[in-house]
PAZAPA-4460 file (N, C-alpha, C; in steps of 0.05 Angstrom, whole numbers, plus 32768, in hexadecimal, padded with zeros to 4 digits):
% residues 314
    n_x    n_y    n_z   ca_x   ca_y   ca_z    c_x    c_y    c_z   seq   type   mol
   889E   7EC4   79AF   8881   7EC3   79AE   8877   7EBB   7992     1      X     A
   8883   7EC5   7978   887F   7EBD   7962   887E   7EA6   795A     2      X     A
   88A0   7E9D   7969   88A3   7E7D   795F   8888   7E69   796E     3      X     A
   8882   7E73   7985   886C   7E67   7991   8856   7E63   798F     4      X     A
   884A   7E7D   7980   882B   7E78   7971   8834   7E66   7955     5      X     A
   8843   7E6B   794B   8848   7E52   7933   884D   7E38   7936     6      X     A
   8856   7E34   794E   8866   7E1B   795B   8840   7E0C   795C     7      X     A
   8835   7E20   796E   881D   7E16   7977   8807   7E0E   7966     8      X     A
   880A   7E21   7950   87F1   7E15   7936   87F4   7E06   7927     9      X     A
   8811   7DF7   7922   881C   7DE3   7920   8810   7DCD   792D    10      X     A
   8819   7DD3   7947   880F   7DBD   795C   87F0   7DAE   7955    11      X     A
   87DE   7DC3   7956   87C3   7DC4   7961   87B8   7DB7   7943    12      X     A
   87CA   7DBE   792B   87BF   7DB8   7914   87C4   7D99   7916    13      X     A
   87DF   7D94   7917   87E9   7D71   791D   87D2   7D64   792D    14      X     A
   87CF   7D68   7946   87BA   7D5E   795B   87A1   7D5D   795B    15      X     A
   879C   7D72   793D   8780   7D6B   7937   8780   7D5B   7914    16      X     A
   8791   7D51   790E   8796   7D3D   78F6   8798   7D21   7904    17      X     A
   87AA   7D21   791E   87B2   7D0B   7927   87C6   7D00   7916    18      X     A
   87E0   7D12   790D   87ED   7D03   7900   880C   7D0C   7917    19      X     A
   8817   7CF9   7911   883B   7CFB   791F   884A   7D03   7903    20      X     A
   884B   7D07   78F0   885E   7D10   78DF   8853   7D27   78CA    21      X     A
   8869   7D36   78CA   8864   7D4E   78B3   887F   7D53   78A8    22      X     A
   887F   7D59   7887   8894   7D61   7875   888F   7D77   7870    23      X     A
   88AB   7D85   786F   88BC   7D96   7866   88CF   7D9A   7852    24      X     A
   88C5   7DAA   7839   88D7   7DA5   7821   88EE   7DB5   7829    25      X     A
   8906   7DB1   782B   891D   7DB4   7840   8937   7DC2   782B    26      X     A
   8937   7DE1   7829   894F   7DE6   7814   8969   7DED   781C    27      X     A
   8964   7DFD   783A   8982   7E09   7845   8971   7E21   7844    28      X     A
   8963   7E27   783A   8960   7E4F   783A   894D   7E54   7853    29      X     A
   894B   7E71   7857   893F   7E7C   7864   8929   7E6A   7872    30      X     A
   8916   7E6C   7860   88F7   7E65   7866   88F1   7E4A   7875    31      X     A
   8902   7E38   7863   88FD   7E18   786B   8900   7E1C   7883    32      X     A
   8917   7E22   788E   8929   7E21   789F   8917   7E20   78B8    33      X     A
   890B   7E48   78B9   88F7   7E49   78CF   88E5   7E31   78D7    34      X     A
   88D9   7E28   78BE   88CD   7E16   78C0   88C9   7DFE   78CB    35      X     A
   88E2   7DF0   78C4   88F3   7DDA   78D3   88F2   7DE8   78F1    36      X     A
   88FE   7E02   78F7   88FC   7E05   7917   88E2   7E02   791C    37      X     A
   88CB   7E10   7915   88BA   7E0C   791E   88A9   7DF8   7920    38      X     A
   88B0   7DE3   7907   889D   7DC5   790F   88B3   7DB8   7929    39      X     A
   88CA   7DBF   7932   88D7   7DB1   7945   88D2   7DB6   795B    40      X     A
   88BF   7DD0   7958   88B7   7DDF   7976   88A0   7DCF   7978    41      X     A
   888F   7DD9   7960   8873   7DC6   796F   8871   7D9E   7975    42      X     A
   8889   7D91   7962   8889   7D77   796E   8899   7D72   7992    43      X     A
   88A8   7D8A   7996   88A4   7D92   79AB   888C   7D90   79C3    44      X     A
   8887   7DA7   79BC   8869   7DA5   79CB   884F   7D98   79C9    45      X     A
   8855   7D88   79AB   8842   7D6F   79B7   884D   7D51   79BD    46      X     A
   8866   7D5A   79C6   886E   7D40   79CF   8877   7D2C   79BA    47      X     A
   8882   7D31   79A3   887D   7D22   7991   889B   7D17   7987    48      X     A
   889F   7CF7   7977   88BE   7CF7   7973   88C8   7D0D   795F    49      X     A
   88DB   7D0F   795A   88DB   7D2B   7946   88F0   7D17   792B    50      X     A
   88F1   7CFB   792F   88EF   7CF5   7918   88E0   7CF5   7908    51      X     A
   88C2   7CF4   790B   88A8   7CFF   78FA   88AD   7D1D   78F1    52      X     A
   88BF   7D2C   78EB   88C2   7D3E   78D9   88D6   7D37   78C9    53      X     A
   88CB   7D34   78B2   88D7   7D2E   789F   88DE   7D3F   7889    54      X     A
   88FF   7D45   7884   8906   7D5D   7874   890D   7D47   785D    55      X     A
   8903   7D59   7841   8911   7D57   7837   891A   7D62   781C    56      X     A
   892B   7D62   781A   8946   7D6B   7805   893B   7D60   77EE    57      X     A
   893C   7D73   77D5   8934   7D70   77B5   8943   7D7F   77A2    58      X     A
   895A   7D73   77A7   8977   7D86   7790   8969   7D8F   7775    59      X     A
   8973   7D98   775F   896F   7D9B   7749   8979   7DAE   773F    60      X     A
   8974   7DB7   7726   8993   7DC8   7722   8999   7DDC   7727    61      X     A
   8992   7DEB   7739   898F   7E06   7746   89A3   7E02   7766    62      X     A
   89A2   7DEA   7768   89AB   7DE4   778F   89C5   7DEA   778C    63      X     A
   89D6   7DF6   779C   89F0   7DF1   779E   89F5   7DED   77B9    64      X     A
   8A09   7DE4   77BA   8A19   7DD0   77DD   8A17   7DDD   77EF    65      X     A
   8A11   7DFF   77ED   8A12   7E0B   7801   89F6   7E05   7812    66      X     A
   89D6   7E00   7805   89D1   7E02   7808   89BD   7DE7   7817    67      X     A
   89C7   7DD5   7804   89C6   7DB8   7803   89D3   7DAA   781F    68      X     A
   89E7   7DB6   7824   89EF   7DB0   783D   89EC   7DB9   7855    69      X     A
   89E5   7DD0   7856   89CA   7DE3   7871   89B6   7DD1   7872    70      X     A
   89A9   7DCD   7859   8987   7DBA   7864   8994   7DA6   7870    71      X     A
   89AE   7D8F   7865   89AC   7D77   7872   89BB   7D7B   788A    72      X     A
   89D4   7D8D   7895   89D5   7D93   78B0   89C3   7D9B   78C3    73      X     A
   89AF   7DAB   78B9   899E   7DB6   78C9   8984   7DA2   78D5    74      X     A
   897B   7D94   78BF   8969   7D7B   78C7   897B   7D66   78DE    75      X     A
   8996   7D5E   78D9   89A2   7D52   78EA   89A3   7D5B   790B    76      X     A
   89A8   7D77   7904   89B0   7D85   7920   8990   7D7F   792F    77      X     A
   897A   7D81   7921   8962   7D8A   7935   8953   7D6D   7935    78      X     A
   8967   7D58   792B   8955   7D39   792D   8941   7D35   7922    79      X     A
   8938   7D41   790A   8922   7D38   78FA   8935   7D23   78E2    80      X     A
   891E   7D14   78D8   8931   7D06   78BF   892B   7D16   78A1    81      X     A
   8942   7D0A   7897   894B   7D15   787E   8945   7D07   7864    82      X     A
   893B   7D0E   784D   8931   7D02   783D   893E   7D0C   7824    83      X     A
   894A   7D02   780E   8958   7D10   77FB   8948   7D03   77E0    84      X     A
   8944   7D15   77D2   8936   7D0D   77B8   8946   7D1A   77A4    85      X     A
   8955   7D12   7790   8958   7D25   777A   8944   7D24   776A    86      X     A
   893F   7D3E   775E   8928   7D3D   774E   8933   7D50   7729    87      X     A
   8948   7D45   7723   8955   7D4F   770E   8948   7D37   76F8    88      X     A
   8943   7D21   76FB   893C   7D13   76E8   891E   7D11   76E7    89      X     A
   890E   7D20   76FE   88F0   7D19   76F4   88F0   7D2C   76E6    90      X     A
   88F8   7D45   76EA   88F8   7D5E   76E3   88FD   7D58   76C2    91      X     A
   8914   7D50   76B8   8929   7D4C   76A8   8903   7D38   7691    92      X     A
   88FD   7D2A   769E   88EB   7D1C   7695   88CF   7D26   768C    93      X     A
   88C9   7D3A   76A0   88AC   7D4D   76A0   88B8   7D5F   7687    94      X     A
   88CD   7D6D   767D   88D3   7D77   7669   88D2   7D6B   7655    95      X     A
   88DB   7D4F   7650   88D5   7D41   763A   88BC   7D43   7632    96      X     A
   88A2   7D3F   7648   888A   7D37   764A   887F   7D52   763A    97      X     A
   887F   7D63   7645   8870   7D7A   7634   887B   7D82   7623    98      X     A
   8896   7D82   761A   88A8   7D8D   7608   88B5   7DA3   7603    99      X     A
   88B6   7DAC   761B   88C5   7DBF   7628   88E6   7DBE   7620   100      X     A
   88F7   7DD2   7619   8913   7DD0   7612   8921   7DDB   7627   101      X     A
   8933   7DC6   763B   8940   7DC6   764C   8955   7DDA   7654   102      X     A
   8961   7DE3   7639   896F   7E00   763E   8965   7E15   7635   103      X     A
   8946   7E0B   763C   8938   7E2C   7638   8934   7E39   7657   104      X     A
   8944   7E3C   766A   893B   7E46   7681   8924   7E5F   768D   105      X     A
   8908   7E53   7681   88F9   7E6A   768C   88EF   7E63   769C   106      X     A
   88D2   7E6A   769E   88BE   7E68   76B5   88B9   7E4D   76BC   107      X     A
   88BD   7E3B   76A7   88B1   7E1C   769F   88C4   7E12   76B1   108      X     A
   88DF   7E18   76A5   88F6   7E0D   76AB   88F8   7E0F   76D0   109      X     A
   88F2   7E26   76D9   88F3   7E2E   76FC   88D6   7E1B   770B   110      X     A
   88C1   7E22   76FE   88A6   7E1A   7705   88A8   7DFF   7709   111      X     A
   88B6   7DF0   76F8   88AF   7DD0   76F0   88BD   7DBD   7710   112      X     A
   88D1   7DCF   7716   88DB   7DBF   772E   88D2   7DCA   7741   113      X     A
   88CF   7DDD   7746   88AE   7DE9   7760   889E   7DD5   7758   114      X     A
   8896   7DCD   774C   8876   7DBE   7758   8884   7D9E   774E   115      X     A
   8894   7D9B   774B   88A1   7D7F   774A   88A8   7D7D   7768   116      X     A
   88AD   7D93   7774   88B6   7D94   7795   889D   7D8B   77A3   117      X     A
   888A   7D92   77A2   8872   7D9D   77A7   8867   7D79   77A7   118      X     A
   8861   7D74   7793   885E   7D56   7783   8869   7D47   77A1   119      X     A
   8880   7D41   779F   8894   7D33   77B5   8883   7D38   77CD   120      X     A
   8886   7D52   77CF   887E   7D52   77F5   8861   7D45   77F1   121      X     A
   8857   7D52   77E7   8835   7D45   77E8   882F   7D27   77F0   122      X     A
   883E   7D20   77D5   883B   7CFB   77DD   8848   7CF3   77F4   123      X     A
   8860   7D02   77EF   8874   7CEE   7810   885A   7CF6   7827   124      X     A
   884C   7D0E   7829   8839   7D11   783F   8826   7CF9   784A   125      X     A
   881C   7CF0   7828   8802   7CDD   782D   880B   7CC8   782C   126      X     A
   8827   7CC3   7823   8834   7C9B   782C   8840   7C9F   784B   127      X     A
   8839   7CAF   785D   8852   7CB6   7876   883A   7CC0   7884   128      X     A
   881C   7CC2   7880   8803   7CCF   7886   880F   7CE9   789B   129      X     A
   8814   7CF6   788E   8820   7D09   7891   8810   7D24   7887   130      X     A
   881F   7D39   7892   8813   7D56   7882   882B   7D65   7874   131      X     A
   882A   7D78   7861   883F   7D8E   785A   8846   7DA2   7865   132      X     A
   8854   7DAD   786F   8855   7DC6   7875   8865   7DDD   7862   133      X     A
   8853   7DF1   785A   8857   7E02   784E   886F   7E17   785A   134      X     A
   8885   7E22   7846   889D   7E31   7850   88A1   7E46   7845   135      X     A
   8888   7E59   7833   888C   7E70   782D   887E   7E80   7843   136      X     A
   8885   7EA1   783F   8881   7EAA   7859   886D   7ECB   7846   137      X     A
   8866   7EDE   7858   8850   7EEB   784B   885D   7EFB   7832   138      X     A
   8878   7F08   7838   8881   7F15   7826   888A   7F0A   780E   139      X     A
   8884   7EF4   7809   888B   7ED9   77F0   8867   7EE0   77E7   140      X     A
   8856   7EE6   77FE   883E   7EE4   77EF   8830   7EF6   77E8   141      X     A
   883E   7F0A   77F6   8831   7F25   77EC   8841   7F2C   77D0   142      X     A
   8857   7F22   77CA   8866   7F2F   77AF   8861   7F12   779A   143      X     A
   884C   7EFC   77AB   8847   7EEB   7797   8865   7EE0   7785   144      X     A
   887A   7ED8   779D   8891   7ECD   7797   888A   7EAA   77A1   145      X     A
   887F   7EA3   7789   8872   7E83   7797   8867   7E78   777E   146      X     A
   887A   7E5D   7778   8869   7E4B   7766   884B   7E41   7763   147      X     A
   883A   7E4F   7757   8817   7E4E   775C   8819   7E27   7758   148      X     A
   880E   7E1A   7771   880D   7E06   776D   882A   7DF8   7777   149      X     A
   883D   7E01   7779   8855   7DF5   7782   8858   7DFE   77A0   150      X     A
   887C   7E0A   779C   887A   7E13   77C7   8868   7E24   77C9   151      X     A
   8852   7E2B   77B4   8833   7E43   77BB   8821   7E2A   77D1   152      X     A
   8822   7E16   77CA   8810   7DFD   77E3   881E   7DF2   77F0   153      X     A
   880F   7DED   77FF   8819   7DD8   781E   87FD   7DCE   782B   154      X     A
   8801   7DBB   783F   87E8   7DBA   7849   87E9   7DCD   7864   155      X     A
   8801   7DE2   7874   87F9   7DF0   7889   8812   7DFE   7877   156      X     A
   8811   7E18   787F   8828   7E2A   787D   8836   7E3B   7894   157      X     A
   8840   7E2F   7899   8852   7E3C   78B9   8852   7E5B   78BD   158      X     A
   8859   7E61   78A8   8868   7E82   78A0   8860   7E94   7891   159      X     A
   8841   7E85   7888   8835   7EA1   787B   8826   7EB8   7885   160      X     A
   882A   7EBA   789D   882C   7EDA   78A1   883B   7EEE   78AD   161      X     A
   8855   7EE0   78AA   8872   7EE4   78B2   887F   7EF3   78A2   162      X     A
   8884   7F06   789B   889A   7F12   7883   88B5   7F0C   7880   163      X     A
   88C3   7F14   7867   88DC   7F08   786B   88EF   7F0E   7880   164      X     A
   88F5   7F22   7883   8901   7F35   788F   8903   7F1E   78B2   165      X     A
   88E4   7F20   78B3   88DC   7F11   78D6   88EF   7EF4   78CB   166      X     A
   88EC   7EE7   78BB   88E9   7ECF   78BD   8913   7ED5   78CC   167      X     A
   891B   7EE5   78B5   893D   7EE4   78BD   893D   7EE7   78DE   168      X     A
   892B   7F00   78E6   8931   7EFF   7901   8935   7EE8   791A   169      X     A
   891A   7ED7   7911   8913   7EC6   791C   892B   7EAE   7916   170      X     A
   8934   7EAD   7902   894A   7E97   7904   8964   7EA3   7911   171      X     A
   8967   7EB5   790F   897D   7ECA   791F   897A   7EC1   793E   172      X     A
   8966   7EC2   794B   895F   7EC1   7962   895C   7EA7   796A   173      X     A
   895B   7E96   7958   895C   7E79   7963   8974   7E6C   7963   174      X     A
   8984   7E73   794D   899E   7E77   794B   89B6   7E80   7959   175      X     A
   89AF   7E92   7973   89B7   7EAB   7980   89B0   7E99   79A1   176      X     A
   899C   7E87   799E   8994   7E7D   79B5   8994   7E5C   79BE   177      X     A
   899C   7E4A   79AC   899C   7E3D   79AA   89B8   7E2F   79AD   178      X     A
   89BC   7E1D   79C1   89CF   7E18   79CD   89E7   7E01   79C5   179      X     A
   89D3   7DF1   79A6   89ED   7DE6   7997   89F6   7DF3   798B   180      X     A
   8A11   7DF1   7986   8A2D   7E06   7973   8A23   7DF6   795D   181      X     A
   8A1A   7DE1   794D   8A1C   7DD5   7932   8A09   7DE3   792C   182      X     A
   89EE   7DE8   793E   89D7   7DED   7931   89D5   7E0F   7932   183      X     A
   89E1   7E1D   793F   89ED   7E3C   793E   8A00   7E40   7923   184      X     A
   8A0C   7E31   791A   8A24   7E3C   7915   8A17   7E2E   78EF   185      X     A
   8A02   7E1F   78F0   89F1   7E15   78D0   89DA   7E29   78D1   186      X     A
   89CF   7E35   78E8   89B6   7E48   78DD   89CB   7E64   78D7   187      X     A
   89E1   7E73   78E3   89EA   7E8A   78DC   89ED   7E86   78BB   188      X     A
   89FF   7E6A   78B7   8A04   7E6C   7898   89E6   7E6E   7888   189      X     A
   89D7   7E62   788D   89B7   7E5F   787E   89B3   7E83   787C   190      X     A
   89BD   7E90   7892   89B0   7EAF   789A   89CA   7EC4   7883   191      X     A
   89DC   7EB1   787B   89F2   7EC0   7869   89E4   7EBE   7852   192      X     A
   89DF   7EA0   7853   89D6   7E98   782F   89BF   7EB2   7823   193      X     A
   89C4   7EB3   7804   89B9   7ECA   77F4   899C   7EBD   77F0   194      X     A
   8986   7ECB   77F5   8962   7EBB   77EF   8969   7EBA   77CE   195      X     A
   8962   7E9F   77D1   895B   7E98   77BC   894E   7E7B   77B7   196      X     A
   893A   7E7C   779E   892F   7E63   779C   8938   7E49   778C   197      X     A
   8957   7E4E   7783   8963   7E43   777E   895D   7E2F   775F   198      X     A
   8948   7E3E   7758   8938   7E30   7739   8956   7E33   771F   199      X     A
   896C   7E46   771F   8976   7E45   7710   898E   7E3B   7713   200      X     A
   89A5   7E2C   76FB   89C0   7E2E   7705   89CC   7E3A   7713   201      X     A
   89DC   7E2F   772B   89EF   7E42   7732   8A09   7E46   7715   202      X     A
   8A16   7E63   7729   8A28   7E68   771A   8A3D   7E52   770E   203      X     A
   8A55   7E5B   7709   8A73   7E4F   7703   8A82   7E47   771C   204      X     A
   8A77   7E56   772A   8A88   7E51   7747   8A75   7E3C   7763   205      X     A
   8A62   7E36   7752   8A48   7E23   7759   8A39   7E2F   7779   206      X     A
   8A3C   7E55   7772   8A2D   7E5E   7785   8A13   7E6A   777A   207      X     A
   8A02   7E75   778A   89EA   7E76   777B   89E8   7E8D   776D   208      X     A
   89DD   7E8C   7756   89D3   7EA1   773F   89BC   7EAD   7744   209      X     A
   89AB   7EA2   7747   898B   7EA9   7748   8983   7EAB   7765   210      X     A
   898E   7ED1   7767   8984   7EE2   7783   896C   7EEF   7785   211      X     A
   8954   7EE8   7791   893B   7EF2   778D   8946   7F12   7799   212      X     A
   8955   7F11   77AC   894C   7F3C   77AB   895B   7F48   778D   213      X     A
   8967   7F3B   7788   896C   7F44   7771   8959   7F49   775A   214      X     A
   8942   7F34   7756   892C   7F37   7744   8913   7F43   774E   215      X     A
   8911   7F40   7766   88F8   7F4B   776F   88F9   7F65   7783   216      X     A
   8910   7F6C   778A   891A   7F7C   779C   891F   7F77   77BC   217      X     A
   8925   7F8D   77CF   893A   7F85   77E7   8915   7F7F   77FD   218      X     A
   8914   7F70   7807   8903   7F61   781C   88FF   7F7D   782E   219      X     A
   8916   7F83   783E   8912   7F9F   784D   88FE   7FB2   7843   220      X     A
   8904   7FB4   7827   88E9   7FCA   7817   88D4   7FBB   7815   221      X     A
   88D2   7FAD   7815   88BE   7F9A   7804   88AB   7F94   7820   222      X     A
   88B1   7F93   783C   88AC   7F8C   7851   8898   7FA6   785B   223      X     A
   88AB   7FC0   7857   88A4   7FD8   785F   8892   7FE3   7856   224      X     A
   888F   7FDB   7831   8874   7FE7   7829   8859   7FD5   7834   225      X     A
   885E   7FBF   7837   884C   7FA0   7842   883A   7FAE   785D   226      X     A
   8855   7FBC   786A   884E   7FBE   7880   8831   7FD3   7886   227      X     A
   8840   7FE9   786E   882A   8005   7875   8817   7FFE   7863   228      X     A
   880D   7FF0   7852   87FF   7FE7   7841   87E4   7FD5   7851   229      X     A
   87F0   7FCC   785F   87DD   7FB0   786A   87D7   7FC3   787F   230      X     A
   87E8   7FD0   789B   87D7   7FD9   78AB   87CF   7FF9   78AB   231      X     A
   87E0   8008   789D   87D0   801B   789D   87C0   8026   7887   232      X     A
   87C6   801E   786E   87B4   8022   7854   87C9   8040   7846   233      X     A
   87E0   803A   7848   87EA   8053   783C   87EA   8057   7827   234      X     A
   87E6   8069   781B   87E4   8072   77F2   880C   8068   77F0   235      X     A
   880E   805B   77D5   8831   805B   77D0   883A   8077   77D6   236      X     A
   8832   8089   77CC   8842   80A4   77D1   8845   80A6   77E6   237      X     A
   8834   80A7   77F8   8841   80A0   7818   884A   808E   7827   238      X     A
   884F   807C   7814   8861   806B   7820   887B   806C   7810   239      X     A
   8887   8077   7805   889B   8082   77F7   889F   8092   7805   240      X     A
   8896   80AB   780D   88A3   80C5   781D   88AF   80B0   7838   241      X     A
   8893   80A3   7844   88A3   808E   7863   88BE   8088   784E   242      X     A
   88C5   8076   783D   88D8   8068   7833   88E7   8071   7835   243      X     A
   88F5   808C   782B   88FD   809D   781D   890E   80A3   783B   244      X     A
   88FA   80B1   7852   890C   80B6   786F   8921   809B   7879   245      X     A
   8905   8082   7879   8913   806D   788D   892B   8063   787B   246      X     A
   892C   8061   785C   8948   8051   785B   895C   8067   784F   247      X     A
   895C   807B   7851   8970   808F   784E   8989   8089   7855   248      X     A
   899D   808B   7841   89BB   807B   7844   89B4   805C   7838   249      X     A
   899A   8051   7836   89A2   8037   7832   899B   8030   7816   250      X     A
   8988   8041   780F   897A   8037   77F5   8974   805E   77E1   251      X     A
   897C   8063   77CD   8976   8080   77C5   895A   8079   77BA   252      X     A
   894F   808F   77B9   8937   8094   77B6   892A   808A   7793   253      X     A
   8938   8086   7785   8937   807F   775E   8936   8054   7769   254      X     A
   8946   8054   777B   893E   8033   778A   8922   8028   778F   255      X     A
   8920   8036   77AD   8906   803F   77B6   88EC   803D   77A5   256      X     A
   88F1   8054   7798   88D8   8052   7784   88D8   8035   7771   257      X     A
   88E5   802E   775E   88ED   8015   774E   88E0   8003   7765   258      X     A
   88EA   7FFB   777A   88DD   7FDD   7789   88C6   7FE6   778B   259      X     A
   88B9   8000   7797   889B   8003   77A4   8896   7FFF   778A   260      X     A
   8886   8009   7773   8882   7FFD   7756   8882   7FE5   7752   261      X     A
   8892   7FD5   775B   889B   7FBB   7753   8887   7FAB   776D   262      X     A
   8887   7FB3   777D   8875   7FB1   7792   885C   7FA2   7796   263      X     A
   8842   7FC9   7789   8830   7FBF   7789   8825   7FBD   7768   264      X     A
   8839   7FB5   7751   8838   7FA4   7741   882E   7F88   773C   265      X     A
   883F   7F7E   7758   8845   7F63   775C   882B   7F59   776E   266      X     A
   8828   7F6B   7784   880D   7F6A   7794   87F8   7F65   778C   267      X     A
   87F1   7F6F   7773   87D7   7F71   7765   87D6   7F50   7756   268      X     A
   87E6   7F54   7744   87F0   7F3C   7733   87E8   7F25   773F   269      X     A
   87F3   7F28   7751   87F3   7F02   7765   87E2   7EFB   777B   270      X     A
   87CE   7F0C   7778   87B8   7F03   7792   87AC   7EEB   7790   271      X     A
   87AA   7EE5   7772   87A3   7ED3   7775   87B2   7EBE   7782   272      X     A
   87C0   7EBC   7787   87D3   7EAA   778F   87D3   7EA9   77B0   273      X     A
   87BD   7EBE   77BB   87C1   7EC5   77D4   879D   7EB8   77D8   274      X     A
   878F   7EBC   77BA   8771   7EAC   77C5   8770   7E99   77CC   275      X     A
   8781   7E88   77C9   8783   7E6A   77D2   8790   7E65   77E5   276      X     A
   87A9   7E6F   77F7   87B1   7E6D   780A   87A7   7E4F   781F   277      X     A
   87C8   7E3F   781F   87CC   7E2B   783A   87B6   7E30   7853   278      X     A
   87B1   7E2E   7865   87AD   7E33   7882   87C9   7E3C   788C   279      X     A
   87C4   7E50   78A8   87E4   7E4C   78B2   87E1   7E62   78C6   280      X     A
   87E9   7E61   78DC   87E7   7E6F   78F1   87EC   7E90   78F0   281      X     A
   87DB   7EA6   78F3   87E7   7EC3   78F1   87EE   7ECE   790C   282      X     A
   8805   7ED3   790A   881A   7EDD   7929   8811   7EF5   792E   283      X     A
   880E   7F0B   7917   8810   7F29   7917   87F4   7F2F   791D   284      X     A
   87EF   7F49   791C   87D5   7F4E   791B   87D0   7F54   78FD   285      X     A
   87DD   7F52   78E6   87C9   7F53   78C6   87DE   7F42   78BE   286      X     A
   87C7   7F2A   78A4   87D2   7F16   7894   87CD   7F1B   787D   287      X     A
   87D8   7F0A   786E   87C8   7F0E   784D   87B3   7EEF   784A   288      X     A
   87B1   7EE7   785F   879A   7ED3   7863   877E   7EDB   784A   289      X     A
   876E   7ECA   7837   8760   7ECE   782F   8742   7ED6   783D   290      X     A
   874A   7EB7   7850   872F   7EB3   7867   872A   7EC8   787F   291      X     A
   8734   7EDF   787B   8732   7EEE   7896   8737   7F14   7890   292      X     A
   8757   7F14   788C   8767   7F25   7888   8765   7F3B   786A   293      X     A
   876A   7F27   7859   8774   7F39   7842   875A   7F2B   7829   294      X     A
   8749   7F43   7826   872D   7F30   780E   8732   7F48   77F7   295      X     A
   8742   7F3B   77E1   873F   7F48   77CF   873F   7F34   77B9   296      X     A
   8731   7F43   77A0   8729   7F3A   7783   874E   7F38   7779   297      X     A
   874C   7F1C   776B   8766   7F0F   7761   8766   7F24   7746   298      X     A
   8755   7F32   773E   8754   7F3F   7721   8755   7F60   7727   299      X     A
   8758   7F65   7740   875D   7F87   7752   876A   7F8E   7741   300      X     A
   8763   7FA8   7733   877C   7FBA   7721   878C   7FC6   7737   301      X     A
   87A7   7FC9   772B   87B6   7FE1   773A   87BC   7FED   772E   302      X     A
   87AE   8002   771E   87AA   8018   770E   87B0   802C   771F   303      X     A
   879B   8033   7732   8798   8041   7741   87B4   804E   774F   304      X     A
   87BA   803E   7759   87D8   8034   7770   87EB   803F   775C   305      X     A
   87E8   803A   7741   8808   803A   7738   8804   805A   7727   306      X     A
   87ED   805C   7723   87EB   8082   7723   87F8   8090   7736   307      X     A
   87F7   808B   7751   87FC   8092   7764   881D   8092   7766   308      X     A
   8825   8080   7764   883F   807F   775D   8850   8097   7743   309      X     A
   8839   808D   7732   8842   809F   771B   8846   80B8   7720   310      X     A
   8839   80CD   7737   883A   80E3   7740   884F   80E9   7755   311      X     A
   8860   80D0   7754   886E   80DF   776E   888B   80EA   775B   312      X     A
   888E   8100   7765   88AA   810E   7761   88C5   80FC   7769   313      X     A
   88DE   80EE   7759   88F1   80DA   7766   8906   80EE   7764   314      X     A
***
């Protein structure tokens, strides 16, 4: 039913542009992935060739083969075409331009190939009269895990009001049901691979280094507080005590507390990033939609919130 209301606002969005083609910035991970299923569902149901989805691939120095080779099996398996850009030398060039130092790996250094990505899809959209489709999903936007201006735009966003957690399910289940072995046997590995946005070197062993639960914490928590937050309005302390029961054995309580903190830290911080928000179909009944769902001030203290925290006994 999920894949279907997405499949469909897809559709309805295409049919009211009048366009036959839409891009997909195409990595191997999680998110794209859904994505790609879901623009294949709705050229599906509008009848459409599904070579007009156009993936594509933008190495740089963060990609490694594991992952590089999921996007381009996976685009093969479902008959959309494949588009490969390296983007190490514009990149390599936009550093010269501002004067940025190349083995300084910070924010500059991660940021600059997000919206160099970003850059690519855009234009390939308007020489291919085409649209973008956006591949972050809500829990990227509620923790404001999103290049402002890079994979933060698209012109529709498939999966923003999808959490992470759903998005795995949903490829699980397409994966689980789907009756090619090539195309079963490239989404399980996509469902192995570690999230990540792949902005930094891989390691020595050219697997990936830069694990977002590692920096931002585990999706499961991150999902759970999302969850009681948006529909029932719980204070953190009570959503720590919930915490505290439901992942017992999985996460100790000195954990727990550290991510919720980290949490609605991050919540506050990045709304702005949520005022501007893609268009994009909401499955659930609560989004972080600006236009409808979620109206808050980009400058909201969480003063308040993290007092609250401050009081809980760990």
């Amino acid at each position: 039913e999920i894949l279907n209301i997405q499949a469909l606002g897809l559709k309805k969005r295409i049919e009211h542009i009048g366009t036959k083609n839409v891009v997909i910035g195409i990595s191997g991970g999680l998110d794209s992935t859904q994505a790609l299923i879901v623009a294949n569902k709705a050229f599906e149901l509008a009848g459409l060739d599904k070579k007009g989805i156009i993936c594509v691939t933008m190495p740089c120095f963060g990609t490694t083969d594991r992952t590089y080779n999921n996007a381009v099996e996976l685009t093969k398996a479902l008959g959309a075409t494949l588009i490969e850009v390296n983007i190490k030398k514009a990149v390599k060039q936009h550093f010269s331009d501002i004067g940025h130092d190349e083995s300084v790996k910070d924010l500059t250094y991660e940021n600059s190939q997000a919206r160099q990505r970003t850059l690519i899809l855009m234009n390939l959209a308007n020489e291919l009269n085409g649209m973008v489709i956006g591949t972050g999903d809500m829990s990227e936007l509620a923790l404001g895990w999103a290049t402002y201006n890079g994979d933060h735009m698209s012109m529709y966003g498939v999966n923003c009001s999808v959490p992470k957690t759903l998005v795995r399910y949903l490829v699980l289940y397409y994966a689980e049901t789907t009756p090619d072995k090539q195309l079963h046997d490239v989404l399980m590995d996509v469902l192995d691979t570690p999230v990540s946005p792949e902005l930094l070197p891989p390691d020595k062993d050219g697997k990936i280094a830069q694990k977002t639960e590692d920096l931002v914490g585990p999706y499961e928590l991150h999902d759970f507080f999302l969850y009681y937050i948006m529909r029932f309005g719980y204070t953190p302390s009570k959503i720590y005590r919930l915490a505290k029961y439901t992942f017992d054995g999985d996460y100790d309580k000195e954990t727990i507390y550290k991510w919720l903190r980290t949490f609605y830290w991050r919540f506050f911080a990045q709304q702005f990033k949520r005022s501007c928000l893609p268009d994009g179909p909401k499955v659930g009944s609560v989004a972080l939609s600006p236009r409808g769902d979620w109206r808050m001030p980009s400058d909201a203290s969480v003063n308040m919130w993290i007092k609250d925290i401050e009081n809980i006994e760990v």
